[in-house]
N, C-alpha and C positions, 0 to 999 in steps of 0.2 A: 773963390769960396764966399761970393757976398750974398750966396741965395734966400732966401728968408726960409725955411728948413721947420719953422716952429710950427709945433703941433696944437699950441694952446693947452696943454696938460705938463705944469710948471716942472715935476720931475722928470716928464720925459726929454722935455725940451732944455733941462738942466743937465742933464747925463748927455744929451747929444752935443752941449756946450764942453762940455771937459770932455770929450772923445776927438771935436775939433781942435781942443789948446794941446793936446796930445801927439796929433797928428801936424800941428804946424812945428812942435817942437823936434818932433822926428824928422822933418821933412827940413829942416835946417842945422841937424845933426850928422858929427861925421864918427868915424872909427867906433869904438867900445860903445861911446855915449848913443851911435845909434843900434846897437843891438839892446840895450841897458832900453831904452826906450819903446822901443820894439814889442819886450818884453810886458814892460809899461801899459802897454795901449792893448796887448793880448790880454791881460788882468784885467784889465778895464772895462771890456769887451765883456768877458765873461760874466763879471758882475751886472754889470748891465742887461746882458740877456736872461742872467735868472733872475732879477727884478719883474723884467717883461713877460718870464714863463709865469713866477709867482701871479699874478695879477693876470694872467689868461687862464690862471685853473680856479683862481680866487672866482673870478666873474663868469667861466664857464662860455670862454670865447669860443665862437663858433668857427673861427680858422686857426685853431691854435695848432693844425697839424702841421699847417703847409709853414706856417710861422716859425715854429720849431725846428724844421728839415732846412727854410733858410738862417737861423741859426748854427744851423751844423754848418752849414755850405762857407757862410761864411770865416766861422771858426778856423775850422778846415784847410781853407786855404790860407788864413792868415800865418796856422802854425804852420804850412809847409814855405810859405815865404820868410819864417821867422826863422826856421828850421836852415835857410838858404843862407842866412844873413850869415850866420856864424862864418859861415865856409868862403862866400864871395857875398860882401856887401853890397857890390854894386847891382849886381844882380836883385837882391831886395830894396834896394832905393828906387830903382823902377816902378817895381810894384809900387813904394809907396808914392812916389813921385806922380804915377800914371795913374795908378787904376783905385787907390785905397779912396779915396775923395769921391769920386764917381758911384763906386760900390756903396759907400756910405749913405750919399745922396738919393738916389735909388730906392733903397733898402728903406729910408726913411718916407720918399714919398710910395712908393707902390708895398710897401707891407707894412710900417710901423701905422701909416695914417691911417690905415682899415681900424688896427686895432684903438686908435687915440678915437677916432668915430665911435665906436664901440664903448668904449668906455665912458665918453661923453655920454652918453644914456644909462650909462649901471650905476656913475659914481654922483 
């Protein structure tokens, strides 16, 4: 996780900072404390993304559709992994283990930096 990830746009690149100390804490979590966690980083999530929708209807982004639909996407999946955990944790510690990190990274370079470009010229 040593990637340089920063957008240059101090709150985006702050809220991506606490989604990472989230996901290292989960990720060296076991029993209750990692569904408790879990939980954690779905909330965290969620506010984060309506920060992000705020500020694409505020500025009138011009991909705020497709933006949007990968918020669902990822939502989506987090609560059906989250939804897992309860029932077999190990099962959702994959997910986080394997693929939450990646998804994140991702999501940060091929759709948040369109919008941080973006913004770079409104704000």
């Amino acid at each position: 996780m040593n990637d340089n990830l920063n957008l240059n746009i101090d709150v985006m690149d702050e809220t991506h900072r606490e989604f990472l100390e989230i996901l290292l804490k989960i990720q060296s979590s076991t029993g209750s404390e990692f569904v408790s966690l879990f939980e954690d980083m779905i909330n965290h999530t969620k506010e984060h993304f309506a920060f992000e929708e705020d500020l694409m209807i505020k500025y009138n982004f011009y991909a705020k559709q497709e933006h949007l639909e990968e918020h669902e996407n990822l939502l989506g999946e987090m609560n059906y992994f989250y939804e897992k955990s309860k029932k077999s944790p190990i099962f959702a510690k994959s997910y986080i283990n394997e693929y939450a990190y990646e998804k994140f990274k991702r999501h940060i370079i091929n759709i948040d930096s369109q919008l941080a470009m973006f913004l770079k010229e409104k704000m």
